[in-house]
C-alpha positions in Angstrom: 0.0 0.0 0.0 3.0 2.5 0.6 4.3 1.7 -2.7 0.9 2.5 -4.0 0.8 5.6 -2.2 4.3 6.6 -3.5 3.5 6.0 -7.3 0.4 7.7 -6.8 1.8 11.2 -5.4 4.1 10.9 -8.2 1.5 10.4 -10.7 0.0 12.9 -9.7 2.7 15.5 -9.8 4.5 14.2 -13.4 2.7 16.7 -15.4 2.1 16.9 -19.0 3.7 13.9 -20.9 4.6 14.8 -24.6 3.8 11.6 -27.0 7.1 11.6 -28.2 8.6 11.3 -24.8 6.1 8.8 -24.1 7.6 6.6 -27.4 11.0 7.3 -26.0 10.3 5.5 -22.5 8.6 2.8 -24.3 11.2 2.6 -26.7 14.1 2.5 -24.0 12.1 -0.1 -22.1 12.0 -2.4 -25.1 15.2 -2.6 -25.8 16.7 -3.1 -22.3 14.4 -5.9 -21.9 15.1 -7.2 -25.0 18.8 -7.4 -23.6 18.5 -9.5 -21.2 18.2 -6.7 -18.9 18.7 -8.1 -14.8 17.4 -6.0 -11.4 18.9 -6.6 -9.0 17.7 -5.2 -5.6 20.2 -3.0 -3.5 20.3 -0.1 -2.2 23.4 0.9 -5.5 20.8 -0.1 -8.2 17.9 1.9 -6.4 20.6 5.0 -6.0 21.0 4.9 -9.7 17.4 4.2 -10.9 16.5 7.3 -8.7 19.3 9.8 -9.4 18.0 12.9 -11.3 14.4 11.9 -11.0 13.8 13.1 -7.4 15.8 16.1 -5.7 18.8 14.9 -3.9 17.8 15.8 -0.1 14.7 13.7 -0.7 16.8 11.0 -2.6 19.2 10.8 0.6 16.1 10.7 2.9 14.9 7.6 1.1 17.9 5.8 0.9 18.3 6.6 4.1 15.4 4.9 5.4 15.7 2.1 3.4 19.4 1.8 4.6 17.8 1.4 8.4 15.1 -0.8 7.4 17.8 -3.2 5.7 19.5 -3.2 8.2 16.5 -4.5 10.5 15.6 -7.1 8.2 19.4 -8.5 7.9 18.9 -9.3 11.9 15.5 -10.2 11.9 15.9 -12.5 8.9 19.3 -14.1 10.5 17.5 -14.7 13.5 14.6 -16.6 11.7 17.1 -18.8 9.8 17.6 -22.6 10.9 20.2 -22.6 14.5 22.6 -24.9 12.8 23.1 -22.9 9.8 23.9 -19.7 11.7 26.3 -22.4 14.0 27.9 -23.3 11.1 28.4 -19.9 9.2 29.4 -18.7 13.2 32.0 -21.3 14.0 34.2 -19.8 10.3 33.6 -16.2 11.6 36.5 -14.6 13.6 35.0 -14.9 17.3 34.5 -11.1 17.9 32.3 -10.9 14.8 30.4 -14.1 15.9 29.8 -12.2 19.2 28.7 -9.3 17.7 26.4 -11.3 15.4 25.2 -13.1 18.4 24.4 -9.7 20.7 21.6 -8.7 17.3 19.8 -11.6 16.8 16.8 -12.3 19.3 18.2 -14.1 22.2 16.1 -17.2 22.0 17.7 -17.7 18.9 21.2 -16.9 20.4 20.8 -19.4 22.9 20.1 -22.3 20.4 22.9 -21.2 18.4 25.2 -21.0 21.2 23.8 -24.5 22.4 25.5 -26.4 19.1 28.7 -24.5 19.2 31.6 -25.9 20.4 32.4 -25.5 24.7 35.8 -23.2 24.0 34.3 -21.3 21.0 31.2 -20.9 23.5 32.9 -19.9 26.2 34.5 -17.3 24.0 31.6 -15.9 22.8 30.3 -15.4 25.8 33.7 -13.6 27.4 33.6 -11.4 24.4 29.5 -10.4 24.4 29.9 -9.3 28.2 33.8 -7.3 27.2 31.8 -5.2 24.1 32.4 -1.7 23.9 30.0 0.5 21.6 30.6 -0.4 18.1 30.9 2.1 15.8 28.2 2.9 13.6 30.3 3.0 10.7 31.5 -0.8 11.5 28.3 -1.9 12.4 27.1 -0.9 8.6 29.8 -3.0 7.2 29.2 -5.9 9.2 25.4 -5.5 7.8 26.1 -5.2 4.4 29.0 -8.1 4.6 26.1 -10.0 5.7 23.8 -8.9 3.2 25.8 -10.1 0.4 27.3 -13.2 2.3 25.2 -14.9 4.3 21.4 -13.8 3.3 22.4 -13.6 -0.6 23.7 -16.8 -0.2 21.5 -18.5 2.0 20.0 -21.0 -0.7 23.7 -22.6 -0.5 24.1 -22.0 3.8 20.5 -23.9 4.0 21.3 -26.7 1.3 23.2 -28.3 4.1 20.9 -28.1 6.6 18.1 -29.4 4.2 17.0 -32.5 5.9 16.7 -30.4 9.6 14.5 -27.6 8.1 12.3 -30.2 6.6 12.5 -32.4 9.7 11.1 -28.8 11.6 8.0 -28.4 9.0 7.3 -32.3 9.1 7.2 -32.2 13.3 4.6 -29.4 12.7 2.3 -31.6 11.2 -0.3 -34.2 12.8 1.0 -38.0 13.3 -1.1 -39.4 10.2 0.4 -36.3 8.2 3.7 -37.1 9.5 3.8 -41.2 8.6 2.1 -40.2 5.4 5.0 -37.9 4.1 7.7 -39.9 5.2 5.6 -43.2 3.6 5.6 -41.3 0.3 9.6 -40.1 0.6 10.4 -43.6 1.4 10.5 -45.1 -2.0 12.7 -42.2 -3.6 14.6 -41.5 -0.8 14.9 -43.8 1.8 18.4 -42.4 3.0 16.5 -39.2 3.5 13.6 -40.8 5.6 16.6 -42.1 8.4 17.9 -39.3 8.7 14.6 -37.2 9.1 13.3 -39.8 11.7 16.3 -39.3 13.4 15.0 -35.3 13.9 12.0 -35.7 14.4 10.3 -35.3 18.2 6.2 -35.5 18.6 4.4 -35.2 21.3 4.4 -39.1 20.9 7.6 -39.2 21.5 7.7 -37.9 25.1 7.1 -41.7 26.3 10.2 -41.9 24.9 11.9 -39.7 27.2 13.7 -41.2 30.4 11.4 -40.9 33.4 13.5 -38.1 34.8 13.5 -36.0 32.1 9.3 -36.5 31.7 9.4 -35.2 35.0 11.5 -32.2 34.1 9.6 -31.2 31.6 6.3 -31.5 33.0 7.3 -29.4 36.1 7.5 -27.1 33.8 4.4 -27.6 31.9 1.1 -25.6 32.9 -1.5 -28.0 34.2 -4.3 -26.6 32.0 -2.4 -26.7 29.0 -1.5 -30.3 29.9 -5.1 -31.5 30.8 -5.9 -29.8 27.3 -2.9 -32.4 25.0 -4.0 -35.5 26.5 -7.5 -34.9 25.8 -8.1 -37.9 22.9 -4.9 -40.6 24.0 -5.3 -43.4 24.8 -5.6 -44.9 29.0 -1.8 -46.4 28.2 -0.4 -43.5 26.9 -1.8 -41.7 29.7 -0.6 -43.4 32.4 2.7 -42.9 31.3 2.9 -39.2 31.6 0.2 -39.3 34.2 3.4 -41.1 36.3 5.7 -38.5 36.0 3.4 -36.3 37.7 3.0 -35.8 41.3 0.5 -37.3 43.4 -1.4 -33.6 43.7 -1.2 -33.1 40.1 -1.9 -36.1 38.8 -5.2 -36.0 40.5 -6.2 -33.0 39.4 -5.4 -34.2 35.8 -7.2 -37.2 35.8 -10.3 -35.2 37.4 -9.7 -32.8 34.8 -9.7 -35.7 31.7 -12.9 -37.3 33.6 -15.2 -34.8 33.9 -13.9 -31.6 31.4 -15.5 -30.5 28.5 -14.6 -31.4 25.0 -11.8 -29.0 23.5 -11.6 -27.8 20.4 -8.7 -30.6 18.1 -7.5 -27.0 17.1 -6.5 -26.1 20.8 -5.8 -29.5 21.4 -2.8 -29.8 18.6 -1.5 -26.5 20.0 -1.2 -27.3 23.7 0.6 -30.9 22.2 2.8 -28.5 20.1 4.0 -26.2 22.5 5.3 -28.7 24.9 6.8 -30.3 22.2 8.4 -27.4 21.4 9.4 -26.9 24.9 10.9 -30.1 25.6 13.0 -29.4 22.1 14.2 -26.0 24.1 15.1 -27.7 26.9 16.8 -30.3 25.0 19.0 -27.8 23.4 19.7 -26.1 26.8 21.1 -29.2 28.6 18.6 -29.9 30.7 16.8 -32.8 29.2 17.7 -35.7 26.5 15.8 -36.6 23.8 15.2 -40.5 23.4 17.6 -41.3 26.1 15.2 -44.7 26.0 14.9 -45.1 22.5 12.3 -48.0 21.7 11.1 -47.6 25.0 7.8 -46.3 23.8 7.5 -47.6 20.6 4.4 -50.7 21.3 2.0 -47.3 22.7 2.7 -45.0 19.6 3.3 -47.7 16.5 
């Protein structure tokens, strides 16, 4: 709509068009294309495009603005990319610019990233994020469009390594039947493919897979409504075996919960599953939980 808004103030102010310069645009137009002519989208290509149609001060404004809003979007689009990818990109980086990298991004997503580094290069990291003195503006702007050009402009190659985890992470999205159905249909072509996604993926399923210890950890920090609203629709056997890493006092509140609640929503129900999914993947990365410590263990209640 802004764009809209821009073309339409400047419609409106153009003026009187001769035909002839009309047939000259037009003309111009058709031959660049013709040409094989590329756009490519930087800030450089929008200077030139720009330069002599709009007074300077206003042409400096803009760029301006579009400068700051680039540089938003290079930290908010870093810290939406997959953890491992920005591990891996970090770990070649010299450490003060992987701390620097780390201090933009959202700190959730720090965290993660920090959680697959290496001890020492962690350790690092996190000496020289609490040692930073104000970074210059002027470096800052480097660093932005280094990464503009590097990692974002390149992030088709960055993600083609980390293919099978950013697929895992839309596959453990979906419902169970969704999720056997997709990795049924992959199996044929690419069976190689299906181990290792398997190997990623953690349901809500799953959780009977954890080691009792770490169920307990995890539901300590669950709340009990949202809790009472993911086992609403499993089975009595699946049940008792989170139901047992409860305590007494909650587990009776539960179970009264399951036997005489309402009916929710399968909406709200998928959420509340997802979220402690998601949570027990969090705490996973933090250390303070493993994932399939007893693999198989569950495997009869969710097969």
């Amino acid at each position: 709509m802004s764009e809209i808004r821009r073309i339409t103030r400047s419609a409106v102010q153009l003026g009187a068009v001769s035909p002839d310069q009309l047939d000259g645009v037009v003309e111009s137009f058709a031959v660049e294309f013709a040409g094989g002519a590329s756009l490519v989208g930087t800030v450089q290509e929008v200077e030139k495009l720009l330069t002599g149609l709009i007074p300077a001060d206003q042409l400096s404004e803009l760029l301006a603005e579009v400068r700051g809003n680039g540089a938003r979007s290079v930290w908010e689009r870093m810290s939406a990319a997959s953890e491992s990818v920005l591990a891996s990109y970090l770990v070649k980086e010299h450490p003060q610019t992987a701390a620097l990298i780390l201090s933009r991004i959202k700190p959730a997503v720090a965290a993660k990233v920090m959680s697959q580094l290496p001890a020492p290069l962690r350790n690092t990291l996190v000496r020289r994020m609490l040692s930073f003195k104000p970074v210059d503006d002027e470096i800052l702007s480097m660093l932005e469009r280094a990464l503009l050009e590097d990692f974002m402009a390149n992030g088709a190659r960055n993600s083609g390594a980390d293919t099978h985890a950013k697929m895992a992470d839309i596959i453990n999205k979906m419902d169970r039947a969704q999720m056997d159905e997709a990795l049924s249909a992959l199996a044929d072509a690419r069976p190689k493919s299906v181990e290792i996604l398997k190997g990623l993926l953690f349901t809500f399923d799953d959780i009977v897979k954890l080691a009792p210890r770490a169920r307990t950890t995890l539901f300590d920090a669950v709340p009990n409504d949202r809790l009472v609203l993911a086992l609403k629709g499993t089975d009595a056997e699946f049940r008792g075996v989170i139901l047992s890493a409860l305590s007494a006092r909650v587990k009776r509140m539960v179970e009264h919960e399951l036997n005489g609640g309402e009916p929710a929503a399968q909406r709200d129900v998928m959420e509340a599953r997802r979220s402690i999914t998601d949570l027990a993947m969090d705490m996973a990365g933090r250390g303070e939980i493993e994932i399939n410590a007893e693999e198989g263990a569950g495997d009869a209640l969710i097969r």
